[in-house]
N, CA, C and O of each residue as an XYZ file, in Angstrom:
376
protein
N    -140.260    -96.488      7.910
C    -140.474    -96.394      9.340
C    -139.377    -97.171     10.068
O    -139.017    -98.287      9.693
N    -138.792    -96.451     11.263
C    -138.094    -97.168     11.857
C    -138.225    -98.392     12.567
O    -139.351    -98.371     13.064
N    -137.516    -99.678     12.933
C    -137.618   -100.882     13.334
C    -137.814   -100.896     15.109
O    -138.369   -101.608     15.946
N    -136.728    -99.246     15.066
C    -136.789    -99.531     16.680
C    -137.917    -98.611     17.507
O    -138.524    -99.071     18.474
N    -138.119    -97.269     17.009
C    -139.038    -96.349     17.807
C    -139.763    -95.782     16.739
O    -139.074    -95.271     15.857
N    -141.095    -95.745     16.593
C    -141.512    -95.034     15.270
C    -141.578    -93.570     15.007
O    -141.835    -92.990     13.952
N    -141.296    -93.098     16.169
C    -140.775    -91.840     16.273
C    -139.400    -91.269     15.729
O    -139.252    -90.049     15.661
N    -138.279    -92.236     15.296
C    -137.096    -92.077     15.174
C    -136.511    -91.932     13.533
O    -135.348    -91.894     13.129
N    -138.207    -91.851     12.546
C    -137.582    -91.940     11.403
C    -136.649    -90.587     10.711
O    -136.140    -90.550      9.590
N    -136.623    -89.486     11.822
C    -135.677    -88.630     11.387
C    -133.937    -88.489     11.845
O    -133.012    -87.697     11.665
N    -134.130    -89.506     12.385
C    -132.856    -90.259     12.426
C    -131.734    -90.348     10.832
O    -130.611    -89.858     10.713
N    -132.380    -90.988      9.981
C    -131.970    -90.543      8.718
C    -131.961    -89.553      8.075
O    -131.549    -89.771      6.935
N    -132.235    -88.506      8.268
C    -131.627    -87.223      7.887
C    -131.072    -86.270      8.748
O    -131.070    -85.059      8.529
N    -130.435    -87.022     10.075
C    -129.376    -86.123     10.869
C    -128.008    -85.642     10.306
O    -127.274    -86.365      9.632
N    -127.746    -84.408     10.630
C    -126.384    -84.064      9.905
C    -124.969    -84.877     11.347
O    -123.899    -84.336     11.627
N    -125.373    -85.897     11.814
C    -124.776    -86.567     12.422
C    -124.352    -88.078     12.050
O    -123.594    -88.764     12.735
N    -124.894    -88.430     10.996
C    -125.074    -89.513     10.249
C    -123.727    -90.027      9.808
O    -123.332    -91.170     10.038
N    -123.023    -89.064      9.132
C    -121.969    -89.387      8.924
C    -120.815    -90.051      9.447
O    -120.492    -89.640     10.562
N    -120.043    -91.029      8.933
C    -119.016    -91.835      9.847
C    -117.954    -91.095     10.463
O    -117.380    -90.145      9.931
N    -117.707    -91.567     11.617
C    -116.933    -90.896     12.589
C    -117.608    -89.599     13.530
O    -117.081    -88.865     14.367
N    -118.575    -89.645     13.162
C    -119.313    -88.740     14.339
C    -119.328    -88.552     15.202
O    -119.276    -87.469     15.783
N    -119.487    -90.621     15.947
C    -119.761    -90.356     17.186
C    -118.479    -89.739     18.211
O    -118.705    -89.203     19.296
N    -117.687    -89.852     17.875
C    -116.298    -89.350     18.637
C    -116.345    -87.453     18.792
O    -115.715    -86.796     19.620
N    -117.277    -86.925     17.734
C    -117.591    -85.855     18.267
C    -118.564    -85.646     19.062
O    -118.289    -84.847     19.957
N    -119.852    -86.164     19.080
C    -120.918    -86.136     19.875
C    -120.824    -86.876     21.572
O    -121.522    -86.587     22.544
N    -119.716    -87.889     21.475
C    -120.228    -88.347     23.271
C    -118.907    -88.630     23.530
O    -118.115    -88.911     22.631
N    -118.549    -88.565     24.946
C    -117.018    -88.540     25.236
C    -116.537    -89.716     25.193
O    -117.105    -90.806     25.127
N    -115.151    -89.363     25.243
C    -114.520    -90.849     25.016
C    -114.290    -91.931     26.177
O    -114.726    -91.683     27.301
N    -113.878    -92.656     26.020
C    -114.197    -93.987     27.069
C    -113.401    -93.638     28.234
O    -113.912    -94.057     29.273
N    -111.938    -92.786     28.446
C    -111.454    -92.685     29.001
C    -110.935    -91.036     29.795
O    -110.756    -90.240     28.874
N    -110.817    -90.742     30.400
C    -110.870    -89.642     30.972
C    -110.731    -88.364     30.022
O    -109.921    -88.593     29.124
N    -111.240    -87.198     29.967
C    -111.373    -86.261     28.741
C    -111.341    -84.962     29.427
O    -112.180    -84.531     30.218
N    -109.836    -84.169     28.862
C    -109.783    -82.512     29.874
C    -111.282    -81.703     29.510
O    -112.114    -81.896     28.623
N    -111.195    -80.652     30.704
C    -112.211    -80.003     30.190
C    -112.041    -78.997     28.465
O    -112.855    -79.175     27.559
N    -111.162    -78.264     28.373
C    -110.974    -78.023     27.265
C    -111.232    -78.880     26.125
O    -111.873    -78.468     25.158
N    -110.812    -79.927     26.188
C    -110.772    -81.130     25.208
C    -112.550    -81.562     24.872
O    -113.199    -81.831     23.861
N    -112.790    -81.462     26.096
C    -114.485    -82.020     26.091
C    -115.151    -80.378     25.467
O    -115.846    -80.656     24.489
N    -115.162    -78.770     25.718
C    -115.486    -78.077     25.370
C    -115.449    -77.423     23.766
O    -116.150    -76.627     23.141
N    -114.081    -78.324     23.447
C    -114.025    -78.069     22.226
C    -114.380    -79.177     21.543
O    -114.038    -79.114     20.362
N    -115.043    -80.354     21.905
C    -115.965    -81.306     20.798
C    -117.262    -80.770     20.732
O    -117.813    -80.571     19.649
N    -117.929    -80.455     22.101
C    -119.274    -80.018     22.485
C    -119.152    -79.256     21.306
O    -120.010    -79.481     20.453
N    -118.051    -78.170     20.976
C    -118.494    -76.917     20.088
C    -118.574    -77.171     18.929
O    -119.314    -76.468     18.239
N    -117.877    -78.203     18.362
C    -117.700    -79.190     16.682
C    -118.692    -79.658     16.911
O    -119.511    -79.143     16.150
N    -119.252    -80.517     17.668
C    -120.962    -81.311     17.663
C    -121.874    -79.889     17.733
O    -122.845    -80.095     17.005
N    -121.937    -78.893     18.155
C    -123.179    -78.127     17.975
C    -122.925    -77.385     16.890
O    -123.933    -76.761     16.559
N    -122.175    -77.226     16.326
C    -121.890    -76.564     15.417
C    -122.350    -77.164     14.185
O    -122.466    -76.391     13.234
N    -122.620    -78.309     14.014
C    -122.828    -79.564     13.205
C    -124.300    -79.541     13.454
O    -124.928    -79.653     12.401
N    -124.951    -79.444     14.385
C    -125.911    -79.581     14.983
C    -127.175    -78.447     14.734
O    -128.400    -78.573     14.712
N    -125.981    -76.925     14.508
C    -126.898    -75.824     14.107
C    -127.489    -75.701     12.590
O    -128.343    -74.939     12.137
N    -126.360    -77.215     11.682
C    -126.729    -76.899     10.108
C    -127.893    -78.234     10.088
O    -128.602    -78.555      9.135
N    -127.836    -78.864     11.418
C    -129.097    -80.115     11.351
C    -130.226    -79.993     10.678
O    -130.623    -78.864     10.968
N    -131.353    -80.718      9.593
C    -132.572    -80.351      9.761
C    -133.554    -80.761     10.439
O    -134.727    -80.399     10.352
N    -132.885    -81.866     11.436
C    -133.602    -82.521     12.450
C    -133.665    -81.940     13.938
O    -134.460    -82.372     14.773
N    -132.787    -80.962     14.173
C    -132.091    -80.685     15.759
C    -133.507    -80.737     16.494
O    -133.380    -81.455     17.486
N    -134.662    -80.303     16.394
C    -136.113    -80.523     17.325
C    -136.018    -81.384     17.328
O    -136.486    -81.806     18.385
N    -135.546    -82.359     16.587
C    -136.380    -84.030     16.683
C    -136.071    -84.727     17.621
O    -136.707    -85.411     18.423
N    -134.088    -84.297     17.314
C    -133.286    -85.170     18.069
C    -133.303    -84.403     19.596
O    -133.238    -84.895     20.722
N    -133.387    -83.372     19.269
C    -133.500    -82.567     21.192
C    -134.459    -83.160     21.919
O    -134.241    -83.643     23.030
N    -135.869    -83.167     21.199
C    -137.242    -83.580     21.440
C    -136.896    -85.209     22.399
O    -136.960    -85.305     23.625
N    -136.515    -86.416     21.368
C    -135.929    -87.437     21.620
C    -135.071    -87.642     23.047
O    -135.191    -88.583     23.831
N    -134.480    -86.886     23.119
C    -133.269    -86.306     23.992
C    -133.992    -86.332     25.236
O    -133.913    -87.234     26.070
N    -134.663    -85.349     25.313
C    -135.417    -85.292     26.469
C    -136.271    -86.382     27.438
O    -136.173    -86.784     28.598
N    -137.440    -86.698     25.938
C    -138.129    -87.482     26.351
C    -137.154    -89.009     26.458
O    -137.988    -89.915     26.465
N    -136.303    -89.372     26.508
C    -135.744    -90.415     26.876
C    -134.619    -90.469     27.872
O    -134.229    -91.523     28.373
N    -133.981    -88.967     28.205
C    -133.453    -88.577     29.084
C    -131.710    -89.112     28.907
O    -130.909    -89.555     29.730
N    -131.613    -88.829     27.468
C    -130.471    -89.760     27.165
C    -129.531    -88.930     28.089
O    -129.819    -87.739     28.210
N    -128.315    -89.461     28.833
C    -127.388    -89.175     29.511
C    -126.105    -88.818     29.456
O    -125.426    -88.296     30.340
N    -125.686    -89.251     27.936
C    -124.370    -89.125     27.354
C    -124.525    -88.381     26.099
O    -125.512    -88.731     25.452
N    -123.752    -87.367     25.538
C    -123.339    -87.120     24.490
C    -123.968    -85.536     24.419
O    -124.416    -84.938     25.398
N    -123.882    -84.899     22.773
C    -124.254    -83.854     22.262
C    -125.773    -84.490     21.411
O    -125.689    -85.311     20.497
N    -126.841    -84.042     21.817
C    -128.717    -84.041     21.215
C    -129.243    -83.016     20.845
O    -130.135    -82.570     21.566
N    -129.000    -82.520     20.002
C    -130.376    -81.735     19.323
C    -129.252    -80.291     20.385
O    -129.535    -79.655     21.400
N    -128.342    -80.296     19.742
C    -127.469    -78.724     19.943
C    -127.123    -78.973     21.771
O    -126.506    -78.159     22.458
N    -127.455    -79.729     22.059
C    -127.687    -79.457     24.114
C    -126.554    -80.594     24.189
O    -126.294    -81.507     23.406
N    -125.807    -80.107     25.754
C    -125.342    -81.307     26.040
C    -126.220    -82.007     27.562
O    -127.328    -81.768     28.042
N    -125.100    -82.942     27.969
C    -125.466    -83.723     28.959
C    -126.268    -82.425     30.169
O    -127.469    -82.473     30.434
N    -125.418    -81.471     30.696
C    -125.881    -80.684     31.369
C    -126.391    -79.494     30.956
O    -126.167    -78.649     31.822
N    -127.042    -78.996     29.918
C    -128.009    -78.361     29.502
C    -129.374    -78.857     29.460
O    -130.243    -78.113     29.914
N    -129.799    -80.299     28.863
C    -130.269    -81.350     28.693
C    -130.677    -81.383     30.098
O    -131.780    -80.894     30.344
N    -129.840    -81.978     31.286
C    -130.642    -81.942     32.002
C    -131.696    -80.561     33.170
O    -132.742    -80.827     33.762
N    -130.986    -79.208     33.174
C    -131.725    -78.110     33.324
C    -132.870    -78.285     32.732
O    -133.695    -78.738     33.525
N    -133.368    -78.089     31.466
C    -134.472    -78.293     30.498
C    -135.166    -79.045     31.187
O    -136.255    -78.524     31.426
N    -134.986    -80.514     31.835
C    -135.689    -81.219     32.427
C    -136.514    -80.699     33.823
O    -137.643    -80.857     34.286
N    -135.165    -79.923     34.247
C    -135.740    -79.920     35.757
C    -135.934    -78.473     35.601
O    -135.700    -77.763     36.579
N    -136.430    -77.808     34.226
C    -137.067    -76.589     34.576
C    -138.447    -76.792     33.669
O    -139.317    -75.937     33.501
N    -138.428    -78.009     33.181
C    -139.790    -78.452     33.001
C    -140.584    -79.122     34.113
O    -141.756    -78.820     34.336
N    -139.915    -80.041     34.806
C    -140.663    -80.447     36.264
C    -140.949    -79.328     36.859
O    -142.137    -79.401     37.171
N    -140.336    -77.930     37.320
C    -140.354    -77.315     38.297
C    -141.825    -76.767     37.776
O    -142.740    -76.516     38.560
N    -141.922    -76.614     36.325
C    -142.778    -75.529     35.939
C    -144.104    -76.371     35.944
O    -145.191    -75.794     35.968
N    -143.997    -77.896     35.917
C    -144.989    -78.276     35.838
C    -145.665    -78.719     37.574
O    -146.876    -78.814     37.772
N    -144.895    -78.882     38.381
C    -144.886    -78.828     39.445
C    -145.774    -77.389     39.666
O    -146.967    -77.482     39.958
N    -145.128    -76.046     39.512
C    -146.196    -74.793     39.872
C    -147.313    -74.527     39.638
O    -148.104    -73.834     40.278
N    -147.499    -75.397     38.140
C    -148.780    -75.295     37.216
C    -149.844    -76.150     38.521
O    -150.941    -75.936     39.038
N    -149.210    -76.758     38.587
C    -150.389    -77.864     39.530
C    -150.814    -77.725     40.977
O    -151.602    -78.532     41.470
């Protein structure tokens, strides 16, 4: 079980695990073309489609509203649509 969220024990079997990852998954510290940023997004989901976790980490994603990087195949602005077409829908429901 994980130390930090007990939800997070599929953390260890992300196909993201591997060193040097994160430089594909979240941008770099300093300004990044769009091309440049479109073609990591596509190496991180691509990585992302052989995941056996990608629900977990999308799931995660959401519910914590992480802000930076490639989660569970989505990026920053996919990620957040999902959100605000879950408010909207839950908003109608009510």
């Amino acid at each position: 079980m994980s130390t930090l969220l007990p939800h997070t024990d599929w953390r260890h079997q992300a196909a993201c695990r591997r060193r040097g990852m994160s430089e594909i998954f979240y941008p770099p510290p300093d300004i990044e073309k769009k091309h440049d940023k479109l073609a990591r997004e596509k190496s991180a989901k691509e990585i992302c489609a052989t995941c056996p976790v990608c629900p977990e980490c999308l799931d995660h994603a959401l519910r914590y509203e992480e802000m930076q990087g490639v989660w569970g195949g989505k990026n920053e602005a996919e990620r957040k649509l999902m959100l605000l077409s879950r408010a909207t829908s839950v908003a109608v429901d009510t």
